[in-house]
N, C-alpha and C positions, 0 to 999 in steps of 0.2 A: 504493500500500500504506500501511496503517497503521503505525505508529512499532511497536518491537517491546514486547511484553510478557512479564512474567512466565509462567510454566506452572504449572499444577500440579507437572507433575514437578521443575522448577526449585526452586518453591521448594522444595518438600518434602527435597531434597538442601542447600539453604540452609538448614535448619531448622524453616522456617516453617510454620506451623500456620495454613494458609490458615480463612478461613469458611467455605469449601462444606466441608474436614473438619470441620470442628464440627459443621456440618448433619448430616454424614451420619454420623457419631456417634451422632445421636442414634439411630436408628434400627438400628446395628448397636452395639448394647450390652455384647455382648460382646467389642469392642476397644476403647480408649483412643485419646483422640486422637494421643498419640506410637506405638500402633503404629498406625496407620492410614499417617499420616504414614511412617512405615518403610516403608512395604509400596508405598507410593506412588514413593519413594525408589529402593527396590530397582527397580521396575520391576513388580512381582508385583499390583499393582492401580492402579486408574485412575480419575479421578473427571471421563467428560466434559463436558465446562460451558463452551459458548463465552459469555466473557463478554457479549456480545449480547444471547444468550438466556437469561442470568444479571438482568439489567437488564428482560425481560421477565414474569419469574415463574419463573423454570427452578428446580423443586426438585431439587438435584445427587445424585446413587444412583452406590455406592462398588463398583464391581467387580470382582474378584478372589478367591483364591484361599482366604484367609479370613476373606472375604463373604460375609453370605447371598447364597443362588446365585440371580438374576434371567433373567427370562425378556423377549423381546425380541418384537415385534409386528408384521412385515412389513405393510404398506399401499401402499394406490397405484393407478392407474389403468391403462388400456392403450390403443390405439389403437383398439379395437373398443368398450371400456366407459371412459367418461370424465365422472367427474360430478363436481364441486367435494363439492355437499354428501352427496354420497353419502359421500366420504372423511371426510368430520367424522361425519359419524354410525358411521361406523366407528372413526373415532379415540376418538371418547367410550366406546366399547363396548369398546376396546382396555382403554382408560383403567379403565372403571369394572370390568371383570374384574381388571385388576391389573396389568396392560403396566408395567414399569418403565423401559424404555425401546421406541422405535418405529422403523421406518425408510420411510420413501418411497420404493419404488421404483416412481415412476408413469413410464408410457412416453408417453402420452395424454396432450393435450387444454396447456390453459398452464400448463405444469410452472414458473415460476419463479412465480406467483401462488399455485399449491396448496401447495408449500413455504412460501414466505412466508405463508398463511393458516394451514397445519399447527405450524410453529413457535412464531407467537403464538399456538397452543389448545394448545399442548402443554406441561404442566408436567413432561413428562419429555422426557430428552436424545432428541434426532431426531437420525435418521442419514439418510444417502444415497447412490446409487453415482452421480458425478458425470459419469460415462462415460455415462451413457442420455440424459442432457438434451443431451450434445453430437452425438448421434447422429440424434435426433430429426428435423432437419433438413440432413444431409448424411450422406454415405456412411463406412462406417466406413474405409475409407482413407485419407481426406480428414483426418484428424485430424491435429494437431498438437500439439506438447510448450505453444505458447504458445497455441494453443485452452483446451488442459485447463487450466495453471495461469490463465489467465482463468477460466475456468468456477470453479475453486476457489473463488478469491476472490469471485466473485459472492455465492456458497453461504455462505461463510464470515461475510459482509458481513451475510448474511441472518438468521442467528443459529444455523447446523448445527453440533452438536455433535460429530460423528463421521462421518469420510470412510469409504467403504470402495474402497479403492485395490488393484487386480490388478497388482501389483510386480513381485509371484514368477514371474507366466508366463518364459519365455524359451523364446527361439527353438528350442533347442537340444530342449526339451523337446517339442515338439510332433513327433515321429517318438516317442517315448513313445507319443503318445497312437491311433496307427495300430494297437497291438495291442488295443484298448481296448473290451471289447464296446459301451459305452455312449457312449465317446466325450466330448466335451467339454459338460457340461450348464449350466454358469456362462454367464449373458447376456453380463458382462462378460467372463469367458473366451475365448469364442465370438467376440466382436468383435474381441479385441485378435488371438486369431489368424489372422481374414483380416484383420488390418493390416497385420501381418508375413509372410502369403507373399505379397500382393500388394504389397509394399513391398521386401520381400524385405532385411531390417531386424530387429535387433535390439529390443524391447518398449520406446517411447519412455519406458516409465512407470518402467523398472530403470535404462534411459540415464540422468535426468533425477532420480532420485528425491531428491539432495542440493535439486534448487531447492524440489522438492513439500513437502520437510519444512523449509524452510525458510521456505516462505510459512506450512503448519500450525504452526510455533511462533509467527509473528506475531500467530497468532487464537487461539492455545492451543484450535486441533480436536486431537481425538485421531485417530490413522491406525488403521483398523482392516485388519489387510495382508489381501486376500480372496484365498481359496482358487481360483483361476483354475480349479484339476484338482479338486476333491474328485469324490468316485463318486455317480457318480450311478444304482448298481445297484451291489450286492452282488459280483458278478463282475469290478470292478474296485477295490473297496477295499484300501485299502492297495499298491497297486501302485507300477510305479517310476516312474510318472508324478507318482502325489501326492508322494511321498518324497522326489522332485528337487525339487517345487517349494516343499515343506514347509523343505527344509533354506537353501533359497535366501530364502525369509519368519526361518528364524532369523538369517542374514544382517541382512536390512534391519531385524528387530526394534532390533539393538544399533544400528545408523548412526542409525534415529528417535531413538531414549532418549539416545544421546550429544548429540543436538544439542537434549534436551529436549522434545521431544514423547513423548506418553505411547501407547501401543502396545496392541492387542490382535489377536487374530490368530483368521482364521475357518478352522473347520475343515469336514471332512466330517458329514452326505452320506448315502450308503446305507450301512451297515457291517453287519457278522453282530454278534450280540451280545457273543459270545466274543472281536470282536478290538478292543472299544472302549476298555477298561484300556490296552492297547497303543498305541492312537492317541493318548490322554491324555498320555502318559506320553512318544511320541516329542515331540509337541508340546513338552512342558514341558521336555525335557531341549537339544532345538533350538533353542529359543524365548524361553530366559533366565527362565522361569517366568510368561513375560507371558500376561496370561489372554488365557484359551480361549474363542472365543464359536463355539459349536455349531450346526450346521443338522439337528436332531433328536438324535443321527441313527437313521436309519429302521432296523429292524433287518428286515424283509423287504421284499419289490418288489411281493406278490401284493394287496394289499389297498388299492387307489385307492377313497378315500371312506372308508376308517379313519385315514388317515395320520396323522390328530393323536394316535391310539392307536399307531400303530406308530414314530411318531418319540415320544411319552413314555416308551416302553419303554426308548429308548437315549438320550433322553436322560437319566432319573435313573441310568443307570447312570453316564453320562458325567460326570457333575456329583458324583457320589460318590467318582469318582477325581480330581477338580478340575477340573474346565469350570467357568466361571465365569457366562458368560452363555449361556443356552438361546433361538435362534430357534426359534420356534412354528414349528407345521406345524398346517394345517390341513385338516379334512377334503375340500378340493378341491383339497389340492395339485396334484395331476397331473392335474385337469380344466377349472379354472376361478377368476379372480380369485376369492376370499372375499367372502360379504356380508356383513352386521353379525351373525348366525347363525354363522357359522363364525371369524371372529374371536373370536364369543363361548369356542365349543367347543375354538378352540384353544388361545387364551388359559390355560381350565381345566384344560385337559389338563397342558400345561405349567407351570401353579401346581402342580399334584399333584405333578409330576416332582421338581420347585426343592426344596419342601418336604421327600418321603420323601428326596431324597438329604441332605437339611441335619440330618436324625434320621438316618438312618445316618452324618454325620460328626460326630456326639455335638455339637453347635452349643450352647455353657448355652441354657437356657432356650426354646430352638426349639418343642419338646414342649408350652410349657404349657397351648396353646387346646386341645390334643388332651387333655389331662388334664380339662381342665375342660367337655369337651361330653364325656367318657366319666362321669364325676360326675353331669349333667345325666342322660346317657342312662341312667345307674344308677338316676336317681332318678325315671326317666318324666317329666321336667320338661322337655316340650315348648316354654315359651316359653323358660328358659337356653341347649334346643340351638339354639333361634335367634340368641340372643346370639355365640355361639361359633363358628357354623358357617361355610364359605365363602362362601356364596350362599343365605342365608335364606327367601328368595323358592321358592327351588327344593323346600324342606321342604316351605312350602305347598301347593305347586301336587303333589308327587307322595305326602303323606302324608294318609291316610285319619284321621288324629289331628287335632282341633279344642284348637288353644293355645290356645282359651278357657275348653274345657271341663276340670272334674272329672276325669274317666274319662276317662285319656288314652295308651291299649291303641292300637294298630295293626291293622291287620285281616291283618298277617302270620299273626301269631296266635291275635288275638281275647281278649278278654278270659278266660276258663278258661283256654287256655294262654300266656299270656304268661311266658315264662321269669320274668323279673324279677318281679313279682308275686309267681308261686308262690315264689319263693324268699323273698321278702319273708317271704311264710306260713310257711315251714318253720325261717326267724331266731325269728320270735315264738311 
């Protein structure tokens, strides 16, 4: 192991106004570096940045609760589809849509090479669930507390910015999960619990968690504690299965933050719409206000190949009550890894989300590019909505309106009735 180092959360409790806050400062405007720094402090946001990947190009994004709300990029490989460069061309799509942060969960092919390639192309924080690479080759029984804490450090060495560690399962809870219409949907879930009934053993990862976060302050990774139980169908949301192991993650939240590692905590999953305020809200009251990183969530079961419309629906709600960071869903969630097509769509979907919820929490200044393409679009100035818009590219390719031209009417309505126009006529 490496000598120990400072944290972010360290310092920021020492006072200190690390550089990656300054970075990221910049970008959220409307805090000051001493509150950012506070909010770091308390525990209520997070800025992951292993120094590694700091030393690499890592541009650091500040996550929390009053942050703009960031949206997250699942990636990776599987055993049936395994391509190095197929992931980089996804990653850059991640990237160039707006991924603020990314995660590898590849199953497929040399996961310690595609990590290590994805971390130096990635100028934003990479995450990972370190539980898949150690499974890869051996049985999920086989597993060991000093397997995993090897495997960390390997990752850690590599330059991963953020672990996501299934803590919260315990034993206890899995007769919870027998009433369960859907049952346990978490990869990492699913392994740990035939660990434990063919071990017939308490969760090595709850056993052991003092060593886990003790090696994550050496690298200053952040823990992100994963939701072993979230629903994975509508029919089990909010059950006593999540809420035992929800209460049990507000647990390990405080034992991380006291020993200085910074904390964020994934949630659900499939939820009705009506009971996402709610989820929010137990989170943050369990959870010491440590942000929220969301997997949509989906607010119905029936629509495989919408889901990145059916997880944006819950996630801007989620994010309006304080989710902090939004994992994408994309339209093959429930069929198939994503190509660089559906990365793309998810991506978008979940910028929409981040955004409407950041104007519904009155954010200064969030609004202003919207003000300023509704000005453009007031004034039929087809090349300023380009200036402004999400995806410039996409004007072109779907609007009947030539940015070069004069006359620059739509064929919605065509020139005689363009609303704007005639009103123009009826000012003068």
């Amino acid at each position: 192991m490496k000598s120990a180092c400072k944290t972010q959360l360290s310092s920021a409790r020492n006072g200190q106004i690390t550089p990656e806050v300054e970075m990221v400062a910049e970008r959220e405007s409307h805090l000051t570096t001493q509150e950012i720094s506070a909010e770091i402090a308390a525990g209520r946001a997070i800025i992951p940045a292993n120094p590694l990947h700091l030393e690499m190009g890592l541009n650091p994004v500040l996550i929390g609760e009053r942050a703009l709300t960031k949206i997250n990029a699942n990636l990776g490989t599987s055993a049936d589809a395994s391509d190095l460069s197929e992931e980089q061309k996804k990653l850059t799509a991640a990237l160039q849509a707006g991924a603020d942060t990314v995660m590898d969960l590849s199953t497929g092919g040399d996961l310690s090479l595609l990590r290590k390639q994805m971390v130096s192309a990635s100028p934003v924080p990479v995450g990972t669930v370190p539980l898949y690479s150690l499974v890869q080759d051996r049985s999920p029984e086989d597993l060991t507390v000093q397997l995993f804490l090897k495997e960390l450090e390997k990752q850690a060495v590599q330059g991963v910015d953020f672990f996501t560690i299934h803590s919260g399962l315990l034993f206890d809870h899995l007769s919870l999960v027998e009433k369960r219409l859907g049952g346990i949907v978490s990869r990492g879930g699913s392994l740990l619990a035939r660990w434990m009934r063919c071990n017939n053993q308490e969760n090595f990862l709850y056993q052991y968690f003092s060593e886990i976060i003790a090696l994550l302050a050496e690298y200053d990774v952040t823990i992100s504690l994963g939701d072993a139980l979230r629903p994975g169908c509508l029919a089990d949301a909010t059950d006593a299965a999540q809420l035992a192991e929800l209460e049990v993650l507000g647990e390990l939240t405080e034992q991380a933050q006291s020993a200085g590692v910074q904390v964020m905590v994934e949630g659900p999953g499939h939820v009705p719409f009506d009971q996402i305020a709610q989820n929010v809200r137990l989170q943050q009251q369990l959870c010491n206000h440590a942000p929220f990183y969301v997997l949509g969530p989906l607010v119905s079961d029936i629509f495989p190949g919408y889901d990145h419309i059916t997880g944006a629906i819950g996630a801007t709600e989620a994010a309006r009550h304080g989710a902090a960071l939004l994992c994408y869903v994309t339209p093959t969630e429930h069929l198939c890894l994503p190509d660089e097509a559906a990365v793309k769509e998810g991506c978008a979907a979940f910028k929409i989300a981040a955004h409407a919820a950041d104007i519904a929490r009155e954010i200064p200044g969030v609004d202003s590019l919207d003000h300023e393409l509704s000005r453009a679009r007031a004034a039929l100035d087809w090349k300023r909505q380009l200036k402004y818009c999400y995806e410039p590219e996409k004007i072109i390719d779907l609007s009947s309106a030539d940015p070069s031209s004069d006359d620059q009417h739509c064929s919605m309505c065509g020139a005689d009735w363009c609303a704007v126009k005639n009103s123009s006529v009826q000012k003068n």
